[in-house]
C-alpha positions as a Markdown table, in Angstrom:
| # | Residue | x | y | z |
|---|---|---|---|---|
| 1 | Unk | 33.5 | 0.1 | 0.5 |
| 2 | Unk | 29.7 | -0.8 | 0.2 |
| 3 | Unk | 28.3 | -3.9 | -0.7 |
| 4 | Unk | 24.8 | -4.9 | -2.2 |
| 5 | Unk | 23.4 | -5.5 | 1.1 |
| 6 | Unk | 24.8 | -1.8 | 2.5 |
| 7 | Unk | 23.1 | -0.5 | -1.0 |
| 8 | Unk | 19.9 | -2.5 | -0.3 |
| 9 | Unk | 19.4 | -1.3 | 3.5 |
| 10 | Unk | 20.1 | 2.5 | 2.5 |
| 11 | Unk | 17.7 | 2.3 | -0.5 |
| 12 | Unk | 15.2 | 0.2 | 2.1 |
| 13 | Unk | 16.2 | 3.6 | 4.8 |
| 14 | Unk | 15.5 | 6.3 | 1.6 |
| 15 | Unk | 12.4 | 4.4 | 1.1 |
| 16 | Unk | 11.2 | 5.0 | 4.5 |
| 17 | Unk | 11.8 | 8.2 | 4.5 |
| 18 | Unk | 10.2 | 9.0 | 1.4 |
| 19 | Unk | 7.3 | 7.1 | 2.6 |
| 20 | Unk | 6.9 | 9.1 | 6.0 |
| 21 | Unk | 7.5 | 12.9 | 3.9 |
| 22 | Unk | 4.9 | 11.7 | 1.4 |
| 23 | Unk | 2.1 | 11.0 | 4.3 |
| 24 | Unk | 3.1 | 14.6 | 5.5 |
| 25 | Unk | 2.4 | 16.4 | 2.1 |
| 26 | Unk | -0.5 | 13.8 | 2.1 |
| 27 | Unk | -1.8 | 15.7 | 5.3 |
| 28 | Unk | -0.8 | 18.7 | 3.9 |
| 29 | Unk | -3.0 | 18.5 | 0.9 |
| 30 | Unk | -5.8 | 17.1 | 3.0 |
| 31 | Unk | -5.8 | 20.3 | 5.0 |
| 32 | Unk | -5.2 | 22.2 | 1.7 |
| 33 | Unk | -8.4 | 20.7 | 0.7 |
| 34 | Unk | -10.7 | 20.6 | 4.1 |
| 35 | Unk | -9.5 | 24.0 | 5.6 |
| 36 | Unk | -9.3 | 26.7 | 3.0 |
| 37 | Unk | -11.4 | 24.9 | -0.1 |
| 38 | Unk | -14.7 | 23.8 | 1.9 |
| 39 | Unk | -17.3 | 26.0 | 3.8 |
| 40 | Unk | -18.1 | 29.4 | 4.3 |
| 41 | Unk | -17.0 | 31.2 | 7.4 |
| 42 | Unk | -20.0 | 33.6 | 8.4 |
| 43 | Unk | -21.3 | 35.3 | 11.7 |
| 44 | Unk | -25.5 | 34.8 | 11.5 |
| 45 | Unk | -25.6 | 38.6 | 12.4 |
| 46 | Unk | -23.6 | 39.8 | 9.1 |
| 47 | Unk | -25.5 | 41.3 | 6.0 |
| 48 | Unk | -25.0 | 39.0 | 3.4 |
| 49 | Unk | -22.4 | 41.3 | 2.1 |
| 50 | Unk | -20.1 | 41.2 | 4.8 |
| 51 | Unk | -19.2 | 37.5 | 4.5 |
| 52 | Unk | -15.7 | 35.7 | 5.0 |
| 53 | Unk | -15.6 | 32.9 | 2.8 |
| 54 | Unk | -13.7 | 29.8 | 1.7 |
| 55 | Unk | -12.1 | 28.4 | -2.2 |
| 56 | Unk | -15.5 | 26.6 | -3.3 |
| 57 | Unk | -17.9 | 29.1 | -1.5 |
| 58 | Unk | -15.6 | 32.0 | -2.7 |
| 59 | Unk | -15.3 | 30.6 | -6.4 |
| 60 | Unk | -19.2 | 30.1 | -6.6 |
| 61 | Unk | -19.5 | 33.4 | -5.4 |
| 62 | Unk | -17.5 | 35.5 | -7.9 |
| 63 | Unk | -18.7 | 32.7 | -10.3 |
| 64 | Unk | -22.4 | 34.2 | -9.5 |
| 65 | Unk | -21.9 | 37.6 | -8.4 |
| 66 | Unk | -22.4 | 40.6 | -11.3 |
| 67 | Unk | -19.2 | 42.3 | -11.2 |
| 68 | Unk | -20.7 | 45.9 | -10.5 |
| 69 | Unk | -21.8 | 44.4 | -7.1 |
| 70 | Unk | -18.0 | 44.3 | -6.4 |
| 71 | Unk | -17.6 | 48.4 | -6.1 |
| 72 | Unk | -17.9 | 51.3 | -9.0 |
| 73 | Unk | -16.8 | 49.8 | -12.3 |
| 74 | Unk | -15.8 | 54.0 | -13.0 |
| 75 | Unk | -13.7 | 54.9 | -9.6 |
| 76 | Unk | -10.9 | 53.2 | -11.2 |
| 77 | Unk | -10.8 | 52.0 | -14.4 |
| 78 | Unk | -10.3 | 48.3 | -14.3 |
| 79 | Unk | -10.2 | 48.1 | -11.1 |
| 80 | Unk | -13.1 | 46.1 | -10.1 |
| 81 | Unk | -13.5 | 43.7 | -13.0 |
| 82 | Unk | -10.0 | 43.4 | -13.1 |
| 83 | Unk | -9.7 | 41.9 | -9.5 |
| 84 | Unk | -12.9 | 39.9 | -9.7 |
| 85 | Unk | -11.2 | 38.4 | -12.9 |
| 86 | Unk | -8.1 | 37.5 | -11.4 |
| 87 | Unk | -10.0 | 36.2 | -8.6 |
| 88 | Unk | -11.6 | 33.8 | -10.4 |
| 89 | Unk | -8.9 | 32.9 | -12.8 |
| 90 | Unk | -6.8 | 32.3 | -9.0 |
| 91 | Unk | -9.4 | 30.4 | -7.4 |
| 92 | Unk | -9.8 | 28.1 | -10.2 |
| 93 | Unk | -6.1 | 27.9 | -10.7 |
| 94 | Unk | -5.5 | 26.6 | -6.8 |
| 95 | Unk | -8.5 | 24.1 | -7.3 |
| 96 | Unk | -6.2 | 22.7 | -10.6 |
| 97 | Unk | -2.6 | 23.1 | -8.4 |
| 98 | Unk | -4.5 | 21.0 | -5.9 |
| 99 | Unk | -5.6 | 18.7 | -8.3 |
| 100 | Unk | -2.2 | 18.0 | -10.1 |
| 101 | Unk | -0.9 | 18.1 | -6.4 |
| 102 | Unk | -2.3 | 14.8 | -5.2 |
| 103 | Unk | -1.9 | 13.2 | -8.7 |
| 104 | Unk | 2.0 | 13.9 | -8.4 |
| 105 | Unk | 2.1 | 12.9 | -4.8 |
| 106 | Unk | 0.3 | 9.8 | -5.2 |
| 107 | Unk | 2.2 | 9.1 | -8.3 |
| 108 | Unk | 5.4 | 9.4 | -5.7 |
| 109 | Unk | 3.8 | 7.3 | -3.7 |
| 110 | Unk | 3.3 | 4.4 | -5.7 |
| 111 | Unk | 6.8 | 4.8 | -7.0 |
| 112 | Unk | 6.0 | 5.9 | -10.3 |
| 113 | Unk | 8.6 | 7.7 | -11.0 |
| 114 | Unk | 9.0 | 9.2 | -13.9 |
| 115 | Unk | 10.2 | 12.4 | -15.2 |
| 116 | Unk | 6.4 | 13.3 | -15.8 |
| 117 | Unk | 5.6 | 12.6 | -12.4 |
| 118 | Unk | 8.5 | 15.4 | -11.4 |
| 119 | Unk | 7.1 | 18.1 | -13.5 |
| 120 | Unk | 4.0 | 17.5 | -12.1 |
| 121 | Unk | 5.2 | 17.9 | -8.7 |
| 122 | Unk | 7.2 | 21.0 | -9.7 |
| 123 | Unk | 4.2 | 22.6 | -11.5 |
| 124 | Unk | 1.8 | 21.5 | -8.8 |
| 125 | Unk | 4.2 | 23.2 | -5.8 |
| 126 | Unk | 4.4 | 26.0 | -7.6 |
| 127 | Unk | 1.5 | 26.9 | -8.6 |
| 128 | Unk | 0.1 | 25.9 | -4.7 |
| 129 | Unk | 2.5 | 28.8 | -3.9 |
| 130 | Unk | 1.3 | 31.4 | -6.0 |
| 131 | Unk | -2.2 | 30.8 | -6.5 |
| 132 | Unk | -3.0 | 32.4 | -2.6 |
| 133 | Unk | -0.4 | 35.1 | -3.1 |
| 134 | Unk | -2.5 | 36.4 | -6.4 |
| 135 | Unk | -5.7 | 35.6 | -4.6 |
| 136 | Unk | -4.8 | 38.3 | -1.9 |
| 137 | Unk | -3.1 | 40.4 | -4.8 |
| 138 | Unk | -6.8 | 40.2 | -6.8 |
| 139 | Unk | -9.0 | 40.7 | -3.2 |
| 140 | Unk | -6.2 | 43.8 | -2.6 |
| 141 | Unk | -7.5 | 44.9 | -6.3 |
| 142 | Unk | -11.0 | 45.3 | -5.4 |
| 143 | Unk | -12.4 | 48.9 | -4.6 |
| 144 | Unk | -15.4 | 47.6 | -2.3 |
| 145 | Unk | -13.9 | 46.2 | 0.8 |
| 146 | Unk | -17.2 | 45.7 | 2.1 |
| 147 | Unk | -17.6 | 42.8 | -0.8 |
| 148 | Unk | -13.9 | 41.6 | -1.0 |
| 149 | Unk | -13.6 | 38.1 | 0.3 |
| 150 | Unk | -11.0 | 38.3 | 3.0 |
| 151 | Unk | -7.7 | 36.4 | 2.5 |
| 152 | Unk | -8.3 | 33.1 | 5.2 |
| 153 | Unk | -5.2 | 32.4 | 6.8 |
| 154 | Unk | -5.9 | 28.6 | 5.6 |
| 155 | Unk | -4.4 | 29.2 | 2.5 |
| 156 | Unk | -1.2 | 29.5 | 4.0 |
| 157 | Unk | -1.5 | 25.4 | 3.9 |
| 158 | Unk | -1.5 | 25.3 | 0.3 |
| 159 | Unk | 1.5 | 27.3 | 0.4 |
| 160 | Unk | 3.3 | 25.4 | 3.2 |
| 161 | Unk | 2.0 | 22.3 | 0.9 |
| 162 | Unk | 3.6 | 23.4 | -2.6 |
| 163 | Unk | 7.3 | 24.2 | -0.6 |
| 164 | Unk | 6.7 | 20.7 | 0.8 |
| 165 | Unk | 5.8 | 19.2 | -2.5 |
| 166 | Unk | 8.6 | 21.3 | -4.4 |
| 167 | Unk | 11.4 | 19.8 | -1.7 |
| 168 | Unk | 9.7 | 16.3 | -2.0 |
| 169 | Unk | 10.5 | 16.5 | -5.7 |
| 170 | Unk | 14.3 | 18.4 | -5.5 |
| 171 | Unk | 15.1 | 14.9 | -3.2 |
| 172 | Unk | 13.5 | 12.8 | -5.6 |
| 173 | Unk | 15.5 | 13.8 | -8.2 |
| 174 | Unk | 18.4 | 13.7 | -6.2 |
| 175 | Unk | 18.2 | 10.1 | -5.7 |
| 176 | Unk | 17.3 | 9.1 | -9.2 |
């Protein structure tokens, strides 16, 4: 049988516990944020064209870059505007998942919880999962490999980040 004091030191334990996962995804999305997002990764001998860059650097890039500098716009129909689309549309996507991410985890943090704060942090896992997967899917898409951004084994944080931040919120809701 419990009593209100055995209730009290296992919510006081869950607490803890929640506390210590949520500095972890708190890390996570720090590293989400430093290692892929910020800074462009080239060698000083490299043409300009051969370049292996990051989320922002990347974004600005195929923000900036006409799309016929990506390959021939008739090899494949679609093929090349298509990717550079979905690049963009991805990159801007991750920036938003990373976004919503810390909102939601911050939000768990505080202990605002609230069914809104859930769906944020199912949305936001989510969509850190995905967003690298189509970013390699969109660089895959691209008939100039010489001009395709190279997938950076950093974003495998965001995706280690979103499973984090989707099992964060299945034990939340557990315990509510």
């Amino acid at each position: 049988m419990q009593t209100d004091d055995h209730v009290r030191r296992l919510e006081a334990v869950w607490q803890l516990v929640l506390r210590s996962v949520l500095l972890v995804e708190g890390a996570l999305l720090l590293a989400a944020l430093i290692v892929p997002v910020l800074g462009v990764d080239r060698d000083p001998d490299d043409p300009p064209s051969v370049r292996s860059m990051r989320l922002v650097a990347g974004l600005s890039f195929y923000l900036t870059t006409p799309v016929g500098d990506f390959g021939s716009t008739d090899a494949h129909p679609y093929s090349v505007p298509g990717g550079v689309w979905l690049t963009r549309i991805t990159l801007i996507l991750l920036l938003a998942a990373l976004v919503v991410a810390v909102v939601a985890t911050v939000r768990l943090s505080f202990e605002l919880i609230s069914r809104s704060t859930l769906i944020l942090a199912r949305v936001g896992g989510a969509i850190l999962i995905a967003s690298p997967i189509l970013v390699g899917a969109a660089q895959l898409w691209l008939s100039n490999r010489a001009l395709a951004t190279p997938v950076q084994p950093g974003l495998l944080v965001p995706i280690l980040a979103g499973i984090w931040l989707l099992s964060i919120a299945a034990a939340r809701s557990r315990l509510d």
